[in-house]
N, C-alpha and C positions, 0 to 999 in steps of 0.2 A: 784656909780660904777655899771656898766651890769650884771646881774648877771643870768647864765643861766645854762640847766643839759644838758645831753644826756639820755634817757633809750633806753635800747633795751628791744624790746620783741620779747618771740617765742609763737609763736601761732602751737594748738595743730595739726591741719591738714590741707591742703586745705580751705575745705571752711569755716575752724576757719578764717581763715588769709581774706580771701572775707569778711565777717562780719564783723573783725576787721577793714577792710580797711572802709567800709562804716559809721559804728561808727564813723569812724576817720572825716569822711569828712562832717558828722552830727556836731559833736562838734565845727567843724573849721568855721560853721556858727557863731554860738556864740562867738567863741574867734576872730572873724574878727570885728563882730556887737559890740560887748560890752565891748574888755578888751583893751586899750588904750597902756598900759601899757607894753600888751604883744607885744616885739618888732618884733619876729622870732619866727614859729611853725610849722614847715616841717616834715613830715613823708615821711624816705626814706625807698625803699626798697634795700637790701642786697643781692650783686652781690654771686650769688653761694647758696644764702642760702632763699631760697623762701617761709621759716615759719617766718623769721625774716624781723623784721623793727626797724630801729633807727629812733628816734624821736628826733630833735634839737630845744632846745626851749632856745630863751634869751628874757629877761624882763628888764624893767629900771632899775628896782632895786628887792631886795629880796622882800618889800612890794608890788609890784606888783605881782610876785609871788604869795606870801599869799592870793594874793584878787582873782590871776586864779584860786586858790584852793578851794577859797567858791563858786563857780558859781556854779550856777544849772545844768548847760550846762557840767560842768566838772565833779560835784556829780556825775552825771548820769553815765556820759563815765568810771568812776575811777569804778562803780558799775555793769556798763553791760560790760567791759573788762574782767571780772573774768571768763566770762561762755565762751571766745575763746581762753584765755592766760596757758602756762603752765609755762614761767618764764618771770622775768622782773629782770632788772641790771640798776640801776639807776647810775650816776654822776652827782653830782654838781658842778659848777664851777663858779668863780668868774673870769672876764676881766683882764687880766692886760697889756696885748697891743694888737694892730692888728688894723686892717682895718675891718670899718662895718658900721653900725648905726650911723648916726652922733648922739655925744651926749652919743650917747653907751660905745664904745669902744675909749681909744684913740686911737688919729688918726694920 
């Protein structure tokens, strides 16, 4: 079963949220090159609210997950987000119907 989060983060100013955003597009090299696994990873920005970004992430499974977690590519991001971020609000979610990913989600 799919198993995926949403986080939101706000980022502390302007150009916290610029830096965030490039972080963001640094790591997505890695997670496109190397995580198989990771099915969905979109960083959205937030209508009205221009420090925040929801992040959509689904994986095959929760071990995939676990394995976006050990990358180096992700070490890195989870450790240089700290010095642009002033809150993050995670959810985790498991599929249980809808249209998406074949294989992911039922369908």
């Amino acid at each position: 079963m799919a198993f995926g989060l949403s986080v939101r983060f706000t980022a502390r100013d302007d150009a916290a949220v610029r830096a965030f955003d490039e972080l963001t597009a640094e790591t997505l090299i890695g997670i496109r090159d190397l995580e198989p696994g990771t099915l969905v990873y979109v960083s959205h920005a937030v209508e009205g609210q221009p420090l925040q970004r929801i992040f959509y992430e689904l994986y095959a499974d929760r071990a995939a997950f676990d394995l976006h977690e050990t990358q180096p590519h992700v070490r890195h991001f989870l450790a240089a987000r700290e010095q642009y971020i002033v809150a993050v609000e995670v959810d985790f979610m498991e599929s249980v119907t809808g249209k998406g990913v074949p294989g992911a989600v039922a369908l």
